[in-house]
Backbone as numpy.savetxt, mean C-alpha at the origin, in Angstrom:
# Nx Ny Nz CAx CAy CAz Cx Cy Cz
-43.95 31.43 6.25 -43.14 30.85 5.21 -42.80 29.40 5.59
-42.45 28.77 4.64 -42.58 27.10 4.91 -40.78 26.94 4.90
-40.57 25.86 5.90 -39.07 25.75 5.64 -38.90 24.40 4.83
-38.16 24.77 4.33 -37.27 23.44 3.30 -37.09 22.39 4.29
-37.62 20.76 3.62 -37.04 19.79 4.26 -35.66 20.11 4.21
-35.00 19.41 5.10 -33.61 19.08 4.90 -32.86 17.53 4.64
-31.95 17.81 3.52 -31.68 16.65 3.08 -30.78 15.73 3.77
-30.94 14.40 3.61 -30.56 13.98 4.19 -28.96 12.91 3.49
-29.29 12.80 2.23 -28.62 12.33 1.24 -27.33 12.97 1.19
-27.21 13.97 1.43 -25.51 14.46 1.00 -24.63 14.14 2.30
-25.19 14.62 3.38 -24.57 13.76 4.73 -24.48 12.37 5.21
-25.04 11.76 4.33 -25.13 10.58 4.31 -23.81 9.81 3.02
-23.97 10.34 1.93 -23.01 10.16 1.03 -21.58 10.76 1.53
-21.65 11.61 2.38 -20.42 11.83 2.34 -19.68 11.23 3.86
-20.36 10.27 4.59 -19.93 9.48 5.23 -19.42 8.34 5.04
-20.21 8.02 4.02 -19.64 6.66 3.09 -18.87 7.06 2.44
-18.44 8.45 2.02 -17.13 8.09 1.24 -16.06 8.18 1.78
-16.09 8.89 3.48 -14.99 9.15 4.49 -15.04 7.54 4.82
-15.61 6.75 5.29 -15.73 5.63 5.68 -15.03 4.82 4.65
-15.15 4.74 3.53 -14.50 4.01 2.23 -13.10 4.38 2.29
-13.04 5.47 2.32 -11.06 5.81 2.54 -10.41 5.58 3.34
-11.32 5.52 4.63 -10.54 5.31 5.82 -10.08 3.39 5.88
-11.20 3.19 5.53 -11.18 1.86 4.81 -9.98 1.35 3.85
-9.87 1.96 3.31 -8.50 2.15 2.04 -7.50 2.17 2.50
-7.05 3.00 3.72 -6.19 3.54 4.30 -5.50 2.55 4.98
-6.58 1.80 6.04 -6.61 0.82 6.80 -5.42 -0.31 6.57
-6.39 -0.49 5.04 -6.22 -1.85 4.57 -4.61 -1.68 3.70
-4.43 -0.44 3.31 -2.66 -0.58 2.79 -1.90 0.23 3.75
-2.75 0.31 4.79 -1.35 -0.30 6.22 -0.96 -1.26 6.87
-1.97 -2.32 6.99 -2.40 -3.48 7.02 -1.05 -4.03 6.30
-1.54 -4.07 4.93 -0.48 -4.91 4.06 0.40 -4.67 3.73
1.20 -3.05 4.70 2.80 -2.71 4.16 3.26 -3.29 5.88
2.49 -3.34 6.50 3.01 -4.18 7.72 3.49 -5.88 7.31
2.06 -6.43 6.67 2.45 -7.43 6.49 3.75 -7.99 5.37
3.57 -7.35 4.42 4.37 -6.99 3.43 6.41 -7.05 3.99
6.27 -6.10 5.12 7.43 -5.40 5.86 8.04 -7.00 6.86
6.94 -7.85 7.49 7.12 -8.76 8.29 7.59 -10.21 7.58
7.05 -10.30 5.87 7.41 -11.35 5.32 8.63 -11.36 4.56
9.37 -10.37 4.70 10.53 -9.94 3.65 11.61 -11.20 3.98
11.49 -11.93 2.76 12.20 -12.76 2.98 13.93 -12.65 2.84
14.11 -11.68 2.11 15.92 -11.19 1.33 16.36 -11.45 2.41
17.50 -11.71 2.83 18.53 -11.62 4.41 19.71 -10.96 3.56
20.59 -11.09 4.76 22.09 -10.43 4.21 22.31 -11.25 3.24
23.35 -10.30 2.41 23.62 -11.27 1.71 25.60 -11.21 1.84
26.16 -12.26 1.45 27.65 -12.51 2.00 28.12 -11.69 0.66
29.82 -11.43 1.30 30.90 -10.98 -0.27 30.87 -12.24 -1.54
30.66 -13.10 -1.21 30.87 -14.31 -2.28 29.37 -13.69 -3.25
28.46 -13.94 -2.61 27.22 -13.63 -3.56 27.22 -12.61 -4.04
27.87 -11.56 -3.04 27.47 -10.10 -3.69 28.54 -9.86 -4.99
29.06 -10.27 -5.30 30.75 -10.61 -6.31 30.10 -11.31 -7.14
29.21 -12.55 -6.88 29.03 -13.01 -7.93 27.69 -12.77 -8.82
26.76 -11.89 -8.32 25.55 -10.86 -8.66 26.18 -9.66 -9.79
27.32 -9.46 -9.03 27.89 -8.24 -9.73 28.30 -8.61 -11.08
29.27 -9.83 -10.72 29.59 -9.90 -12.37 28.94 -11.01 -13.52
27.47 -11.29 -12.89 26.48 -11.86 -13.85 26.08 -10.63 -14.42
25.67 -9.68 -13.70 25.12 -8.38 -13.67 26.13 -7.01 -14.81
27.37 -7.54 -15.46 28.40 -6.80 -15.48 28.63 -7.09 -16.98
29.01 -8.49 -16.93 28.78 -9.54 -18.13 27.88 -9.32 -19.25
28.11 -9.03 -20.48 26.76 -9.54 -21.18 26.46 -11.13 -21.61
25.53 -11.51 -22.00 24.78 -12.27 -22.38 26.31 -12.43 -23.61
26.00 -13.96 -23.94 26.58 -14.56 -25.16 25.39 -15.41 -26.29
């Protein structure tokens, strides 16, 4: 009896698609690091936070 080639295509496709995610993965950890390192907000003081609140509180005229 003759044996079946064996394919080579599905092990192959499905490396590239582990490879593509891991890839994915990589890259939006990458940029919640960088993301995390550029945060510019700082504290913010009682004067600002008072005066956020009642722009924020206020309506529009």
């Amino acid at each position: 009896m003759a044996q079946k080639p064996k394919s080579v295509l599905l092990p192959v496709m499905a490396v590239a698609v582990f490879a593509g995610l891991g890839r994915m993965v990589l890259q939006k950890i990458k940029a919640d690091r960088a993301a995390k390192e550029t945060n510019v907000a700082g504290p913010i003081d009682d004067k600002t936070r008072a005066w956020i609140s009642e722009v924020v509180r206020t309506p529009r005229q």
